[in-house]
Residue, then its C-alpha position, 0 to 999 in steps of 0.5 A: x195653936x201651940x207649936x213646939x219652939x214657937x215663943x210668943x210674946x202672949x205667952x211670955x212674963x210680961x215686961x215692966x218696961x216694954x220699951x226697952x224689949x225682952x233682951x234689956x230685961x233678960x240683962x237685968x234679971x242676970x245682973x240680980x243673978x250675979x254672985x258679987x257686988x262689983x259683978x252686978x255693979x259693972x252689969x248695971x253700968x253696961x246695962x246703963x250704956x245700952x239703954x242710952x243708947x236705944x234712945x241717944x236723944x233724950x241724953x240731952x235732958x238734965x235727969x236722963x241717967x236719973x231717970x234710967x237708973x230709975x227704969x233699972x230699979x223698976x225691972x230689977x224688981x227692986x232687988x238688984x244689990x248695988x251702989x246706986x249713983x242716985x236715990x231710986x226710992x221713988x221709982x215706983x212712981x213712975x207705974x203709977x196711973x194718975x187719977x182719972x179726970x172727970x169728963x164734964x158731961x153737959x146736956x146740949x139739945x144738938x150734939x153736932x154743934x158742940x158745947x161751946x156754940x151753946x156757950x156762945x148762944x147764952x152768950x149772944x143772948x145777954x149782949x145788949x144790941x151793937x156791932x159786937x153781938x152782930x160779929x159774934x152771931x156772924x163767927x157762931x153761924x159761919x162755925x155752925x154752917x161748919x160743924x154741920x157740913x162736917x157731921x151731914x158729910x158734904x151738905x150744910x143748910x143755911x135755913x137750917x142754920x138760921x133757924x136753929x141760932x134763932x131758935x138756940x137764942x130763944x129769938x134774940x138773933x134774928x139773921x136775915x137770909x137774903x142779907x146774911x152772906x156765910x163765909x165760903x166752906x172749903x169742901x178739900x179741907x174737910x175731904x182731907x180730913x176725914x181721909x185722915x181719919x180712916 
């Protein structure tokens, strides 16, 4: 749909600094604009100003001008002919995107419980017998009964949960079911949580 006088921001140069809003780059390019040296360099002084003010509590920081002096470079396209009160050389740094991360993608049999629980399995499986292992096949049940409350929407199993930390440890954790007490699940934390996340 294209009306007459309607502008929009799709259909405009893309800014190269968004946050600053069309008016501050409209500034900017008549600052490059400007005839004289003392006419652009008082522009860019009142550009400063402006752009101080749009975000007053960041001036607390220690670099905060360096960094706007530096904005000022990067929209000016580098052609804005003035004094500079600090190096801008590597300004361009700043729209530079970082190197993607790697994403450790690990094979675990049951996703829903996560890398770290099949840590914890390896883990159970080398402890020599003792309170310790006890304690820590303890916290791995309670985060599996957990974990699968959350990814089951309400219902947690706790054969189910025994079965699988016996089968993940290749039998060396055998919990008892009539014995094993799980730590009580507060249904209102989850519920909250997953309305947040809607």
């Amino acid at each position: 749909m294209n009306i007459e006088g309607l502008d929009y921001n799709t259909q405009r140069e893309r800014l190269m600094l968004p946050e600053y809003g069309r008016e501050v780059q409209k500034m900017v390019d008549h600052a490059v604009s400007l005839p004289t040296r003392e006419e652009r360099q008082r522009c860019a002084e009142a550009i400063i100003a402006v752009m101080e003010r749009m975000f007053p509590g960041t001036g607390e920081v220690s670099d905060h001008r360096h960094k706007l002096w530096d904005h000022l470079a990067l929209m000016s396209g580098f052609q804005l002919d003035i004094d500079w009160p600090c190096d801008v050389s590597q300004a361009a740094k700043i729209t530079t995107r970082p190197e993607p991360m790697e994403y450790p993608m690990k094979d675990i049999p049951v996703r829903h419980y996560g890398n770290m629980i099949f840590e914890m399995f390896a883990k159970l499986k080398e402890m020599p017998p003792g309170p310790e292992r006890d304690e820590l096949a303890r916290l791995t049940a309670n985060h599996m009964k957990r974990d699968l409350y959350q990814w089951s929407h309400g219902s947690a199993d706790n054969e189910k949960v025994i079965d699988d930390i016996a089968r993940y440890t290749d039998g060396v954790i055998q919990l008892d079911p009539k014995k094993f007490v799980f730590e009580k699940i507060n249904e209102r934390e989850f519920t909250e949580k997953r309305k947040k996340k809607k």
